[in-house]
C-alpha positions in Angstrom: -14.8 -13.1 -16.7 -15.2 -9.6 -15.0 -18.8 -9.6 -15.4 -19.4 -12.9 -13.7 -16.4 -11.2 -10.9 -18.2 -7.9 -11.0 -15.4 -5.6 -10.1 -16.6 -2.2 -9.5 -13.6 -0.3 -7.2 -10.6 -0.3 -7.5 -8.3 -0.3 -4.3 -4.7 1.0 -4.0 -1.7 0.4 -1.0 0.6 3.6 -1.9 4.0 2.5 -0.8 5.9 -0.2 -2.1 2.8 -1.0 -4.7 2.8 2.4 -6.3 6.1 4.0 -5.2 9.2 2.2 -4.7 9.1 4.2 -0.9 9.6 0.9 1.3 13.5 1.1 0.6 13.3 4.7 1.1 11.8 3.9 4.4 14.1 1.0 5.3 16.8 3.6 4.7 15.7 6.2 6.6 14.6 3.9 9.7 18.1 2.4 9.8 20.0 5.5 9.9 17.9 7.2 12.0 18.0 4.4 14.6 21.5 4.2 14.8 22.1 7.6 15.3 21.3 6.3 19.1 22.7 3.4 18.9 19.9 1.3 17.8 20.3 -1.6 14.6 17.6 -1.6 12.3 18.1 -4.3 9.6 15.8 -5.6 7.3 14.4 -8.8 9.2 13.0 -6.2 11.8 12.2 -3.5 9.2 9.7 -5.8 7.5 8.2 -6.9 10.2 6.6 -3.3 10.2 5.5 -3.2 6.3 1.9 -2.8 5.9 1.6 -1.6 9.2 0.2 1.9 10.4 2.2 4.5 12.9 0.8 3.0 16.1 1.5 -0.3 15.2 4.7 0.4 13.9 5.9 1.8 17.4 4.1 -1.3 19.0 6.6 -3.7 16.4 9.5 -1.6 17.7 9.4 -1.7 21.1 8.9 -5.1 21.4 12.1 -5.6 19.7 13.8 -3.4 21.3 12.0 -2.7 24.7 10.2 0.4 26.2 13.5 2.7 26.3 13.4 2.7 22.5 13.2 6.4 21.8 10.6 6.1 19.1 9.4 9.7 18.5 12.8 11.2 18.3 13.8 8.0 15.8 10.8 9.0 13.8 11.2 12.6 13.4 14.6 11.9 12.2 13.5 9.5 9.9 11.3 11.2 8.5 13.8 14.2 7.5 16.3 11.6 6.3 13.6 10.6 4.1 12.2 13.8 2.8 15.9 14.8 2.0 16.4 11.9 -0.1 13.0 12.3 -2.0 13.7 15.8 -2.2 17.4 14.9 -3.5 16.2 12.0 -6.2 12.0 12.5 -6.5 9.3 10.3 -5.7 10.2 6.6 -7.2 7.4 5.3 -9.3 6.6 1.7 -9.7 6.4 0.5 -13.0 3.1 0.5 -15.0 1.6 3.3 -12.3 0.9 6.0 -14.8 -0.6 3.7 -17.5 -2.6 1.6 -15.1 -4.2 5.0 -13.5 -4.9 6.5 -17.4 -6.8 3.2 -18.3 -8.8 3.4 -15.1 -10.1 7.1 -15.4 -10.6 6.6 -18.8 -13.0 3.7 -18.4 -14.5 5.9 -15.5 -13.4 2.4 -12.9 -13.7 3.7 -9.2 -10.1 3.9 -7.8 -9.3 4.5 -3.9 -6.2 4.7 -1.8 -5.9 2.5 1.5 -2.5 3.2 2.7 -1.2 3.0 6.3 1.0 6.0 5.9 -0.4 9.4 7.2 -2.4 11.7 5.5 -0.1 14.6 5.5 2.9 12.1 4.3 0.5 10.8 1.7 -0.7 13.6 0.1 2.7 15.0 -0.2 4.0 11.7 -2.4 0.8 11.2 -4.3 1.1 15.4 -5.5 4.7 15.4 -5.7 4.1 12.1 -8.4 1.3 13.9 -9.9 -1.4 10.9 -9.2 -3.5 12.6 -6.6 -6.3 14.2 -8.9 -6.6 10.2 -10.5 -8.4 8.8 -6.8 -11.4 9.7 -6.0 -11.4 8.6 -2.6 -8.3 8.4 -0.2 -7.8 6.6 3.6 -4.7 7.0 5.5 -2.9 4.7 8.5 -3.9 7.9 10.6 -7.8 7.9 9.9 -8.5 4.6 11.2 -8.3 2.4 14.4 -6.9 -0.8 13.5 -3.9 -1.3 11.7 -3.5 -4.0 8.5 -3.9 -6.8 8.3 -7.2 -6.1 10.0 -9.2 -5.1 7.2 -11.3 -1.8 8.5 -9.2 0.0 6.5 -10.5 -1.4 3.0 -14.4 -2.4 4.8 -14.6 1.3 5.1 -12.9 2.3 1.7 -15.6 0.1 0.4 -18.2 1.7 2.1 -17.5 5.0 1.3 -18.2 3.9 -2.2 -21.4 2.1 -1.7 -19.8 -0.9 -2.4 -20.3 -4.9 -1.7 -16.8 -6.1 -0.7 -17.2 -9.1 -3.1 -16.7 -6.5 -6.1 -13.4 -4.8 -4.9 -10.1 -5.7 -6.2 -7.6 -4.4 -4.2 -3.3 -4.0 -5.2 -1.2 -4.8 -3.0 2.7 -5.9 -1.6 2.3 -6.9 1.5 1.7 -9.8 3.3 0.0 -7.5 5.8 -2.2 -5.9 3.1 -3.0 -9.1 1.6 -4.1 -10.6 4.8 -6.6 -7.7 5.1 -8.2 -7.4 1.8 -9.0 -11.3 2.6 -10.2 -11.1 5.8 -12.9 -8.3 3.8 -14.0 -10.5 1.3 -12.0 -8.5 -1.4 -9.9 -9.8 -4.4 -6.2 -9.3 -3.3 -4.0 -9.0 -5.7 -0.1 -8.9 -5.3 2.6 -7.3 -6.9 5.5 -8.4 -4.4 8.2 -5.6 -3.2 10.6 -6.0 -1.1 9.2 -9.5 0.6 8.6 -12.5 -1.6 5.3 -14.3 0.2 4.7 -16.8 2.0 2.7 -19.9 0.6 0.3 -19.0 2.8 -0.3 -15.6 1.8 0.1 -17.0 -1.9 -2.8 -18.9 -1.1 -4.7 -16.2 0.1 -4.3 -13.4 -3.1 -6.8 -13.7 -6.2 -3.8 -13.1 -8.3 0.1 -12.3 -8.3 1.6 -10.0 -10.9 4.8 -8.7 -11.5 4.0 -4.9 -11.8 1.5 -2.7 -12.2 1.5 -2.9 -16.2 0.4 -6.5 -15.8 -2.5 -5.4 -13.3 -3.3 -2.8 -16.3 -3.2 -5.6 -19.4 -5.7 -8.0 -16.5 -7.9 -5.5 -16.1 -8.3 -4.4 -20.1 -8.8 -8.0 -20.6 -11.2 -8.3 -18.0 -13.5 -4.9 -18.5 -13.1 -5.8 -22.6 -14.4 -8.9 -22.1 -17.5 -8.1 -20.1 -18.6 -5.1 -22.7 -18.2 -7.7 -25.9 -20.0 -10.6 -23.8 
């Protein structure tokens, strides 16, 4: 029951858990990459889910060594991408909009913790119309340590006042659920583009299939502990 869990914030991942962005990303990655001659495919690409800019460029040039030219493959990528969101919008995950009405409504705290930049961050959550729903947003760029290491969501958490123990945090990654573990949160996972491990399995609170089951949970949960 949520009043024996005690949930009291509400933590978000932004791509691949609210927007379907991760292909996006693969997309623009690949192509950018092999415009010199580089081969991105999707057992590397995944490697970097989860992960922040710095340790994204650490992933990379251990695959492909120091002569990688990472800042160049990035700028492109990152107009590749922009053109295609520009071309065909931001794509929402299922259940986003209802899950974010319930949670304002029943005045729940709700954060971002993504490990995408602020700048790029900002620009998806207004250009989807979620950004006035948070009241409290971390990017990959504010912090030192990249998931799965969990400062991210300790200082989420602390910005808020609030115990670890009492955050549930919504994730897709194995990354993201490693770090929302290793902070004593409740990980849940909504799996995107990489099914988990058992491991990871064993790790999360709970698994769900979209956000829209993370929204009937929660009702259940929060209606449960008022009627108690």
């Amino acid at each position: 029951m949520l009043n024996q869990l005690g949930i009291e914030l509400i933590i978000f991942d932004m791509d691949g858990l609210m927007f379907d962005t991760e292909k996006i990303s693969f997309i623009s990655w690949r192509d950018a990459a092999a415009k010199y001659n580089y081969t991105i495919n999707n057992e590397i690409f995944i490697k970097t889910i989860g992960a922040n800019l710095a340790r994204t460029k650490e992933i990379y040039l251990s695959d492909f060594g120091d002569s990688f030219p990472f800042e160049k493959v990035f700028t492109e990528r990152i107009r590749i991408a922009e053109k295609i969101i520009q071309l065909e919008g931001v794509p929402v995950k299922k259940g986003l909009y209802e899950l974010l009405d319930y949670l304002k409504q029943s005045n729940i705290k709700r954060a971002v913790a993504t490990s995408t930049s602020r700048s790029r961050a900002l620009s998806l959550l207004r250009t989807a119309g979620v950004d006035k729903f948070f009241d409290y947003i971390l990017c990959g760029d504010e912090i030192e340590k990249s998931k799965p290491d969990p400062e991210i969501f300790l200082k989420t958490a602390h910005k808020f006042g609030c115990p670890a123990e009492r955050c549930l945090v919504l994730e897709d990654s194995e990354a993201g659920i490693m770090a929302a573990a290793s902070a004593g949160m409740l990980p849940v996972m909504i799996p995107d583009m990489k099914e988990p491990t058992d491991l990871i399995e064993a790790m999360t609170f709970r698994r769900m299939d979209s956000l829209l089951d993370a929204k009937y949970f929660l009702e259940e949960l929060f209606s449960t502990s008022t009627t108690a």
